[in-house]
C-alpha positions as a LaTeX table, in Angstrom:
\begin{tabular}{lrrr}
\hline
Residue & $x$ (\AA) & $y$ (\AA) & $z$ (\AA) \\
\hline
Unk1 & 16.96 & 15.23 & $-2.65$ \\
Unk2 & 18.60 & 12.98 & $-5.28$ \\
Unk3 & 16.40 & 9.66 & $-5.83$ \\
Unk4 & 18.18 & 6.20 & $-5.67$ \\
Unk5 & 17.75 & 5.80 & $-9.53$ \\
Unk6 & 19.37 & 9.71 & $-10.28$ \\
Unk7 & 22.15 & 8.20 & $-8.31$ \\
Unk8 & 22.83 & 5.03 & $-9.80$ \\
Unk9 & 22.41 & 6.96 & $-13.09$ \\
Unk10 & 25.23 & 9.60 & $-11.80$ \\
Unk11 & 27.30 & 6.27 & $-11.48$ \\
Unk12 & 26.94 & 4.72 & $-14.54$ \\
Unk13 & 26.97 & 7.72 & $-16.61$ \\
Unk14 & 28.56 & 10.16 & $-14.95$ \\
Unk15 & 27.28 & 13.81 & $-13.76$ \\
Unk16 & 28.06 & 15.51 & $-17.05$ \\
Unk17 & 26.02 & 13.36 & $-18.86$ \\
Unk18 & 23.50 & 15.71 & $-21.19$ \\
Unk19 & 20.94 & 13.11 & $-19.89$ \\
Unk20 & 21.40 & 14.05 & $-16.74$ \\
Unk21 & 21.94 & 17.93 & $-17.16$ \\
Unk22 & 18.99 & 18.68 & $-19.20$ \\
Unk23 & 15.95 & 20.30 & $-17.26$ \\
Unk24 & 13.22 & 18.49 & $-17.00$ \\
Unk25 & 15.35 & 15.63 & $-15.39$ \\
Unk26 & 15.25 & 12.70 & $-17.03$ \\
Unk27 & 12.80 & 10.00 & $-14.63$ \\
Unk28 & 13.98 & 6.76 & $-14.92$ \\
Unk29 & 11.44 & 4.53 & $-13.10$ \\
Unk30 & 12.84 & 2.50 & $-9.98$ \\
Unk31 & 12.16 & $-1.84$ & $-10.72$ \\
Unk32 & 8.98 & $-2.45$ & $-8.91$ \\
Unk33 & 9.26 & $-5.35$ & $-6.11$ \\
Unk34 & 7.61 & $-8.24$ & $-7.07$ \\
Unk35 & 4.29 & $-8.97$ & $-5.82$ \\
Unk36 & 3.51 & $-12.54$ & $-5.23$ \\
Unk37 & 0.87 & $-15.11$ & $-4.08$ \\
Unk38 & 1.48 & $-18.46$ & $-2.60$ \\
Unk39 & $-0.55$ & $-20.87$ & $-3.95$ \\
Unk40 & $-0.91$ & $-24.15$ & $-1.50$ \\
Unk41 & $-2.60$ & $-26.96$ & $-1.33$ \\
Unk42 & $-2.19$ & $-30.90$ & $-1.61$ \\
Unk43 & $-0.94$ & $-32.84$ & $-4.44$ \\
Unk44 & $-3.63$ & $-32.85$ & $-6.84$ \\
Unk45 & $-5.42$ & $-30.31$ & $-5.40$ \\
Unk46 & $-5.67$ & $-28.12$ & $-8.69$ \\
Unk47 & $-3.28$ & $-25.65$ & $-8.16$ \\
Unk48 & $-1.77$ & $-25.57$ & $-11.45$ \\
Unk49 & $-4.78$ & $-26.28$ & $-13.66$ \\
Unk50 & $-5.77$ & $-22.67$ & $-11.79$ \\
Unk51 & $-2.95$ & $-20.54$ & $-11.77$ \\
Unk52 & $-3.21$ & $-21.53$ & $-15.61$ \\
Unk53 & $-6.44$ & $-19.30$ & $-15.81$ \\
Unk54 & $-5.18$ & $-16.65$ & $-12.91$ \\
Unk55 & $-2.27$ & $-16.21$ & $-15.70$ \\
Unk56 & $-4.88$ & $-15.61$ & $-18.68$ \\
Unk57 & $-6.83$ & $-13.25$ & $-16.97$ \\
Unk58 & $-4.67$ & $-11.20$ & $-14.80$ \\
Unk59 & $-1.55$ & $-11.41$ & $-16.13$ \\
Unk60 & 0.76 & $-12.91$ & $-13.08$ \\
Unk61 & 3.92 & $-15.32$ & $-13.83$ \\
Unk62 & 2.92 & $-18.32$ & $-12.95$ \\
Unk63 & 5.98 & $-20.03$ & $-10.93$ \\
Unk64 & 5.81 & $-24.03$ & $-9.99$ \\
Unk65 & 8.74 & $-25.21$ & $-7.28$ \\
Unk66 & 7.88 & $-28.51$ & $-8.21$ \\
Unk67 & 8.41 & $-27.77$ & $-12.09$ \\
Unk68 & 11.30 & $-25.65$ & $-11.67$ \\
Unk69 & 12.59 & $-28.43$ & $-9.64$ \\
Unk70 & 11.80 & $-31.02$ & $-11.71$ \\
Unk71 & 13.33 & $-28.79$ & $-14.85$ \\
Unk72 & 16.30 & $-28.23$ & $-12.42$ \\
Unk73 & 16.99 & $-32.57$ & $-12.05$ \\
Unk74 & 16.23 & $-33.09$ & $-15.71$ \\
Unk75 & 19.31 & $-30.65$ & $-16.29$ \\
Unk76 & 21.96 & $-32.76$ & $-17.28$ \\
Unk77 & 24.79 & $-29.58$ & $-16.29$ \\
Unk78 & 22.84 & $-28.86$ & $-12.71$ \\
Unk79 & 25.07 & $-29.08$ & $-10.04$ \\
Unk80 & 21.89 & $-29.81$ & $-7.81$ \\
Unk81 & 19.96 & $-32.63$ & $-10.53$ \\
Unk82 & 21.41 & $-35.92$ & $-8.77$ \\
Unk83 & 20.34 & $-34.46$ & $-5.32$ \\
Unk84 & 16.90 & $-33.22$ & $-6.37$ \\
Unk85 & 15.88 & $-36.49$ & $-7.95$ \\
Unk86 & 16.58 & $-38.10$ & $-4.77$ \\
Unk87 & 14.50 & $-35.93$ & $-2.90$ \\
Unk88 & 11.36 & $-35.75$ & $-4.97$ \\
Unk89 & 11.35 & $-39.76$ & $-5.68$ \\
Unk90 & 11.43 & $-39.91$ & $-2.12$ \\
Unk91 & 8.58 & $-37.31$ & $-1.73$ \\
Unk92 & 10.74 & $-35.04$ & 0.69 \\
Unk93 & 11.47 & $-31.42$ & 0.45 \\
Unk94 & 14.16 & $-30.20$ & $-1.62$ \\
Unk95 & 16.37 & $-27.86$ & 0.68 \\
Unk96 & 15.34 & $-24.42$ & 0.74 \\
Unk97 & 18.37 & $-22.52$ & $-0.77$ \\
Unk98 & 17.87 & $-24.25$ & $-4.04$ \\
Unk99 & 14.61 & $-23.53$ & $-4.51$ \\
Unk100 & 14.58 & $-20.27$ & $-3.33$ \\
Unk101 & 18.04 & $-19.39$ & $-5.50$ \\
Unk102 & 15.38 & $-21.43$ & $-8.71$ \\
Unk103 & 12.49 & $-19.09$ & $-7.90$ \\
Unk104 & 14.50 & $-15.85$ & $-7.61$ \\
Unk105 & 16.60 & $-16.61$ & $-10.84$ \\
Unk106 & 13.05 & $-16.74$ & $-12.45$ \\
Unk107 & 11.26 & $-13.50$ & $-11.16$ \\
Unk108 & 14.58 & $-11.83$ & $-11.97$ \\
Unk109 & 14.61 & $-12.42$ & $-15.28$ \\
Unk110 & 10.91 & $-11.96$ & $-15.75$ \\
Unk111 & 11.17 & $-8.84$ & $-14.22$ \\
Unk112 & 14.29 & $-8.14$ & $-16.23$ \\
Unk113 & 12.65 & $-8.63$ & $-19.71$ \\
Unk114 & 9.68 & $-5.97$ & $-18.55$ \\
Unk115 & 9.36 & $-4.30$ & $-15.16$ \\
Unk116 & 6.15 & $-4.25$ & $-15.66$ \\
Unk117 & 5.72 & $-8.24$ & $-14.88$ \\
Unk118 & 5.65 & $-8.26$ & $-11.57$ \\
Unk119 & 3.02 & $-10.04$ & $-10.16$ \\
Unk120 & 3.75 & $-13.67$ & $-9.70$ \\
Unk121 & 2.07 & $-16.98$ & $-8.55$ \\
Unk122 & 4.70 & $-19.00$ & $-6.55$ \\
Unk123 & 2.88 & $-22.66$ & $-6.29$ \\
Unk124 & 3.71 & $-25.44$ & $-4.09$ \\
Unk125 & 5.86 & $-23.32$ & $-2.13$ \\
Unk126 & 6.50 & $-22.74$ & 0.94 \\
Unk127 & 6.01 & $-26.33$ & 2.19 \\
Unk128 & 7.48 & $-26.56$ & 5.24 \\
Unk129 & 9.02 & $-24.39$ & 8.22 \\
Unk130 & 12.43 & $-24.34$ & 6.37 \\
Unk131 & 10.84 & $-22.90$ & 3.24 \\
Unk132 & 9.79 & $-20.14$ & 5.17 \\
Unk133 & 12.41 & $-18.96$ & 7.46 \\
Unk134 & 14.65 & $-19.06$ & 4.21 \\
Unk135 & 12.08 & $-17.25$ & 1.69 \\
Unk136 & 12.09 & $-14.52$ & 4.77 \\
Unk137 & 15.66 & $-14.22$ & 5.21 \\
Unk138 & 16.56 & $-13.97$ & 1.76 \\
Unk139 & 13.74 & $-12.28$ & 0.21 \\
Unk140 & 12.98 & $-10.29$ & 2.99 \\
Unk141 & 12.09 & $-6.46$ & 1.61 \\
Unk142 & 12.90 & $-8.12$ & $-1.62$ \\
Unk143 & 9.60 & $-9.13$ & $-2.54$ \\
Unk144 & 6.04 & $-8.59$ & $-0.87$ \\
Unk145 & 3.57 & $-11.97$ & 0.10 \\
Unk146 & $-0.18$ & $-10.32$ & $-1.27$ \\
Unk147 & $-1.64$ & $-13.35$ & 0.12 \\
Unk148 & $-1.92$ & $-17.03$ & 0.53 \\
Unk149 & $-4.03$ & $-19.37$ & $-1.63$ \\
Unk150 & $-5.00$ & $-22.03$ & $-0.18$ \\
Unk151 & $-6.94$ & $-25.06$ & $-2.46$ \\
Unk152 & $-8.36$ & $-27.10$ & 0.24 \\
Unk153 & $-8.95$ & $-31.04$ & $-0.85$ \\
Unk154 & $-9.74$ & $-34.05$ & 0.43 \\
Unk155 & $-7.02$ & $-36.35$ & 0.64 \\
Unk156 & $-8.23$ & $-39.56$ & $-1.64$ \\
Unk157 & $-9.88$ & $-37.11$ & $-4.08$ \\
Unk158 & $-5.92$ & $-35.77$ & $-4.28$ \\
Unk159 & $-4.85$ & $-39.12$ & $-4.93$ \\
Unk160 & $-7.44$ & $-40.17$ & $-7.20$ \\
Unk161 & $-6.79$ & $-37.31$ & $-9.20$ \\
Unk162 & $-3.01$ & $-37.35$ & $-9.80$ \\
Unk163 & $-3.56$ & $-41.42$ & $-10.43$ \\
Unk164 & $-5.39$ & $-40.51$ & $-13.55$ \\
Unk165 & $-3.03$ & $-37.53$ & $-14.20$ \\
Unk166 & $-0.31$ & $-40.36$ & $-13.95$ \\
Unk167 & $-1.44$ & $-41.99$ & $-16.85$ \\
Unk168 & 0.21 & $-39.40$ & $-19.28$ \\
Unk169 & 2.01 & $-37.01$ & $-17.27$ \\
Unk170 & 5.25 & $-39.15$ & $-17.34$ \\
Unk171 & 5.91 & $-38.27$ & $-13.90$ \\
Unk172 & 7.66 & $-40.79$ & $-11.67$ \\
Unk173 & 6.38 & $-39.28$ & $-8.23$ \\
Unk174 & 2.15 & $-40.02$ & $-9.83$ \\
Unk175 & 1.91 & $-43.58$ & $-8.26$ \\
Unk176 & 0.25 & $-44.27$ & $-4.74$ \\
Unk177 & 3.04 & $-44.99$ & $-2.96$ \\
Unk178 & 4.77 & $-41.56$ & $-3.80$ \\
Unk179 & 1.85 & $-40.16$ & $-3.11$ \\
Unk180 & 0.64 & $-41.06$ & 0.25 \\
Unk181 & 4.61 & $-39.75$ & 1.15 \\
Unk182 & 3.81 & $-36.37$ & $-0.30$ \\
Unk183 & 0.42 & $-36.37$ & 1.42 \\
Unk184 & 1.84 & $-37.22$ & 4.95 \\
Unk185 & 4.46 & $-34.35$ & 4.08 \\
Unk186 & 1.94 & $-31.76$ & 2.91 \\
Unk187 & 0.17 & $-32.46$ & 6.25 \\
Unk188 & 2.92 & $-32.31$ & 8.23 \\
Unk189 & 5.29 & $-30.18$ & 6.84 \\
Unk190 & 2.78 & $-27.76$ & 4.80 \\
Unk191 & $-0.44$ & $-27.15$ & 6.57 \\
Unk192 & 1.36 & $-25.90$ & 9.80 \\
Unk193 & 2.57 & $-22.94$ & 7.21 \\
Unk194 & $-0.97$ & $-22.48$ & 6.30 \\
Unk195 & $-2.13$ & $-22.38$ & 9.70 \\
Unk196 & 0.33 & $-20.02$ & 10.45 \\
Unk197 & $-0.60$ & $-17.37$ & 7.51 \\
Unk198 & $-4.46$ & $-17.46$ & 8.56 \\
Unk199 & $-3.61$ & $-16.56$ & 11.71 \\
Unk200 & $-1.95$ & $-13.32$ & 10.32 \\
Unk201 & $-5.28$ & $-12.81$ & 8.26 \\
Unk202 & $-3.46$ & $-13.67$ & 4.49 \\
Unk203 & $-4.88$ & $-17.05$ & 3.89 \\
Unk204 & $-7.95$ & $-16.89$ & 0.90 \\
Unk205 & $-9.71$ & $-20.43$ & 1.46 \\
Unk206 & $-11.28$ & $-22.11$ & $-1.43$ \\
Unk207 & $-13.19$ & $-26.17$ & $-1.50$ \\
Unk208 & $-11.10$ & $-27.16$ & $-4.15$ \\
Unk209 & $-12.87$ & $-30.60$ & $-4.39$ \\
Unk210 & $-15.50$ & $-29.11$ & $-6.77$ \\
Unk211 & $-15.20$ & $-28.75$ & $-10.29$ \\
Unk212 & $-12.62$ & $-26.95$ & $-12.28$ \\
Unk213 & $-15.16$ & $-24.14$ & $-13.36$ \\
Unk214 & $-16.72$ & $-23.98$ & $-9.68$ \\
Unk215 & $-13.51$ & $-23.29$ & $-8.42$ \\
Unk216 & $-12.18$ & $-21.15$ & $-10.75$ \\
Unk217 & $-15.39$ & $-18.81$ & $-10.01$ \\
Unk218 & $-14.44$ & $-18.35$ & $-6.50$ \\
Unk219 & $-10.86$ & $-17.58$ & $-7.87$ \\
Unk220 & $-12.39$ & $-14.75$ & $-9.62$ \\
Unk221 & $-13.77$ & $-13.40$ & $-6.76$ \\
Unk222 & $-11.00$ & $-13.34$ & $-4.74$ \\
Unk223 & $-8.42$ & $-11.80$ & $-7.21$ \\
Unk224 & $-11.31$ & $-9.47$ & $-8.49$ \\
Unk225 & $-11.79$ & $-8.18$ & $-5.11$ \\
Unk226 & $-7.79$ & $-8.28$ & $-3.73$ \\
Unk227 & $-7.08$ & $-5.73$ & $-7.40$ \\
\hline
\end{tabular}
């Protein structure tokens, strides 16, 4: 039987190709689907200070919604910039087809530059009901969800935290105000998603009110043990 990759081969180069007619074969490997992690938790909950160090010792692509988002607004020829600016200042969710169309531009072109880099860390995402359904219907045998991780906070030590991260991140959504919105949304909108993954047995649970090391060592046992 003919693999998939022979036959888009035969397509592009035709079936008298000396590539093709030479015995052995020649085995071109098929693109691997990417493998990804949601990473979820509050605002300020640590989730990119540890998919930092998940990057430097295992090698995933590390993909934010909120940065690509935030890249996405910040570009002056986005068709979408105007429309995500007013969502995020208002500490709403950005509708799903645009994030889902930011992440899949990324893992495509990671995985295009080496089809070897498939594992990736989607964080912040998804955060609501909407995220999901879309994620499924458009990545749906696309991609497959290893897991969920979940960096579980308290809510003022969420706020206290991007307060002081406020102070020189430059971002507009690090005052109170914007942040008690995203905390009512990440409890409303995100933690039903959560919920909904632990029942299926994906969720891996860590106290992320602890220190950045503490936390980070319970990382380590999780991805250690998952491969």
């Amino acid at each position: 039987m003919v693999s998939l990759c022979h036959r888009r081969l035969l397509h592009v180069l035709g079936p008298s190709s000396p590539l093709l007619t030479c015995r052995p074969l020649l085995r071109v490997p098929c693109l691997m689907k990417p493998l990804v992690v949601f990473v979820l938790g509050g605002p300020g909950a640590g989730k990119g200070t540890q998919c930092g160090r998940i990057v430097e010792k295992y090698g995933y692509t590390h993909l934010s919604a909120g940065e690509l988002l935030r890249d996405e607004r910040n570009n002056p020829e986005s068709q979408y910039g105007e429309l995500i600016g007013k969502y995020i200042k208002e500490g709403k969710i950005v509708p799903v087809e645009i994030t889902i169309s930011l992440l899949k531009r990324e893992m495509d072109q990671t995985m295009a530059a080496n089809a070897q880099k498939n594992k990736f860390l989607i964080d912040g995402f998804p955060r609501n009901q909407d995220n999901l359904q879309g994620w499924n219907k458009t990545m749906d045998g696309k991609a497959d969800v290893s897991f969920v991780l979940f960096f579980d906070c308290n809510n003022e030590i969420c706020i206290e935290r991007c307060l002081e991260r406020g102070k020189s991140s430059g971002r507009s959504d690090d005052n109170r105000e914007s942040l008690e919105k995203r905390i009512q949304t990440y409890l409303q909108s995100t933690k039903p998603i959560i919920d909904l993954y632990e029942k299926m047995g994906k969720v891996k649970k860590i106290d992320a009110s602890r220190s950045v090391e503490e936390v980070f060592d319970e990382v380590v046992k999780i991805f250690d043990k998952e491969g």
